[in-house]
matplotlib code that plots the C-alpha trace (Angstrom):
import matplotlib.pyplot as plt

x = [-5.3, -3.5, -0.2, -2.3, -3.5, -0.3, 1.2, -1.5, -1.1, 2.2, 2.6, 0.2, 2.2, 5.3, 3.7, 1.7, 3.9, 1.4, -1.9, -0.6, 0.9, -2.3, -4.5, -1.6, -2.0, -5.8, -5.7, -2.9, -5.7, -8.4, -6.9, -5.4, -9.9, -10.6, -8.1, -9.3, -12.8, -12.1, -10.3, -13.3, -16.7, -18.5, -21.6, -20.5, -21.9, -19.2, -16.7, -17.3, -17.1, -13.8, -12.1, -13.2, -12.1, -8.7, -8.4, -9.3, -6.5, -3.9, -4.8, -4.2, -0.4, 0.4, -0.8, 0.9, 4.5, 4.1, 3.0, 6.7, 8.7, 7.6, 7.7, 11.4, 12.4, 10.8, 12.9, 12.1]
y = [-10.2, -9.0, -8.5, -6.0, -4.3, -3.8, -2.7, -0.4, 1.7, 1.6, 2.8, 5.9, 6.3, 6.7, 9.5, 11.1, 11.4, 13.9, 12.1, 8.6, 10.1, 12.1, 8.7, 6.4, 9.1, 9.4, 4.9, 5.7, 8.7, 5.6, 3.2, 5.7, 6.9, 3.0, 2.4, 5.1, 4.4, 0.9, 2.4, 4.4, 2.9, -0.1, -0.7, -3.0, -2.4, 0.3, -2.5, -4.2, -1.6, -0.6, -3.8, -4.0, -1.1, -2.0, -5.0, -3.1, -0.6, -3.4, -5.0, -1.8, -1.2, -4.6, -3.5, -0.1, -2.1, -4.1, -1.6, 0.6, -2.5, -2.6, 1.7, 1.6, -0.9, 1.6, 3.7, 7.3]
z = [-21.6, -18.4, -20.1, -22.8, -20.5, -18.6, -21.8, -23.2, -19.8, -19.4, -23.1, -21.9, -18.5, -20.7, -23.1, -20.5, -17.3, -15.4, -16.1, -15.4, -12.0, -11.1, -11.5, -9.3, -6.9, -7.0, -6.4, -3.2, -1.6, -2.4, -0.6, 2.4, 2.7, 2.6, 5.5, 7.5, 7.3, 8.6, 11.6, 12.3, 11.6, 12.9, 10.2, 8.5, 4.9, 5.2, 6.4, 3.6, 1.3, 2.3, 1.9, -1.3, -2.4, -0.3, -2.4, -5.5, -4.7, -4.0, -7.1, -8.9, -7.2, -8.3, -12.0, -11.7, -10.5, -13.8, -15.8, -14.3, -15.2, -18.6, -18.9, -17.8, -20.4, -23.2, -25.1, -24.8]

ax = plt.figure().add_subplot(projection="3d")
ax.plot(x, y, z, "-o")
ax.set_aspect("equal")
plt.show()
């Protein structure tokens, strides 16, 4: 299932260059708010929060390198 997945998106990345950008760039600002608010808080409901949405994020950059792999081997 992983490997349709990584497929399916990296098929969109390829035919829509902007959008598939704008949402790897939304995931970096994501996980840059979830490292600052571990630096700054000390509840830690909010700790918690951010790491999972840290390890959310780092999920999702080792999705989007796959996904880059198989985009680069498309034809245009």
């Amino acid at each position: 299932m992983g490997l349709s997945l990584t497929l399916r998106y990296a098929s969109f990345r390829h035919k829509n260059k902007g959008a598939g950008r704008f949402v790897e760039f939304i995931v970096i600002a994501l996980a840059l708010a979830a490292i600052a608010m571990l630096l700054v808080t000390e509840n830690i409901q909010i700790i918690l929060a951010s790491l999972c949405t840290l390890f959310f994020c780092l999920g999702s950059f080792w999705f989007f390198k796959n996904a880059d792999q198989m985009r680069r081997a498309m034809p245009d």
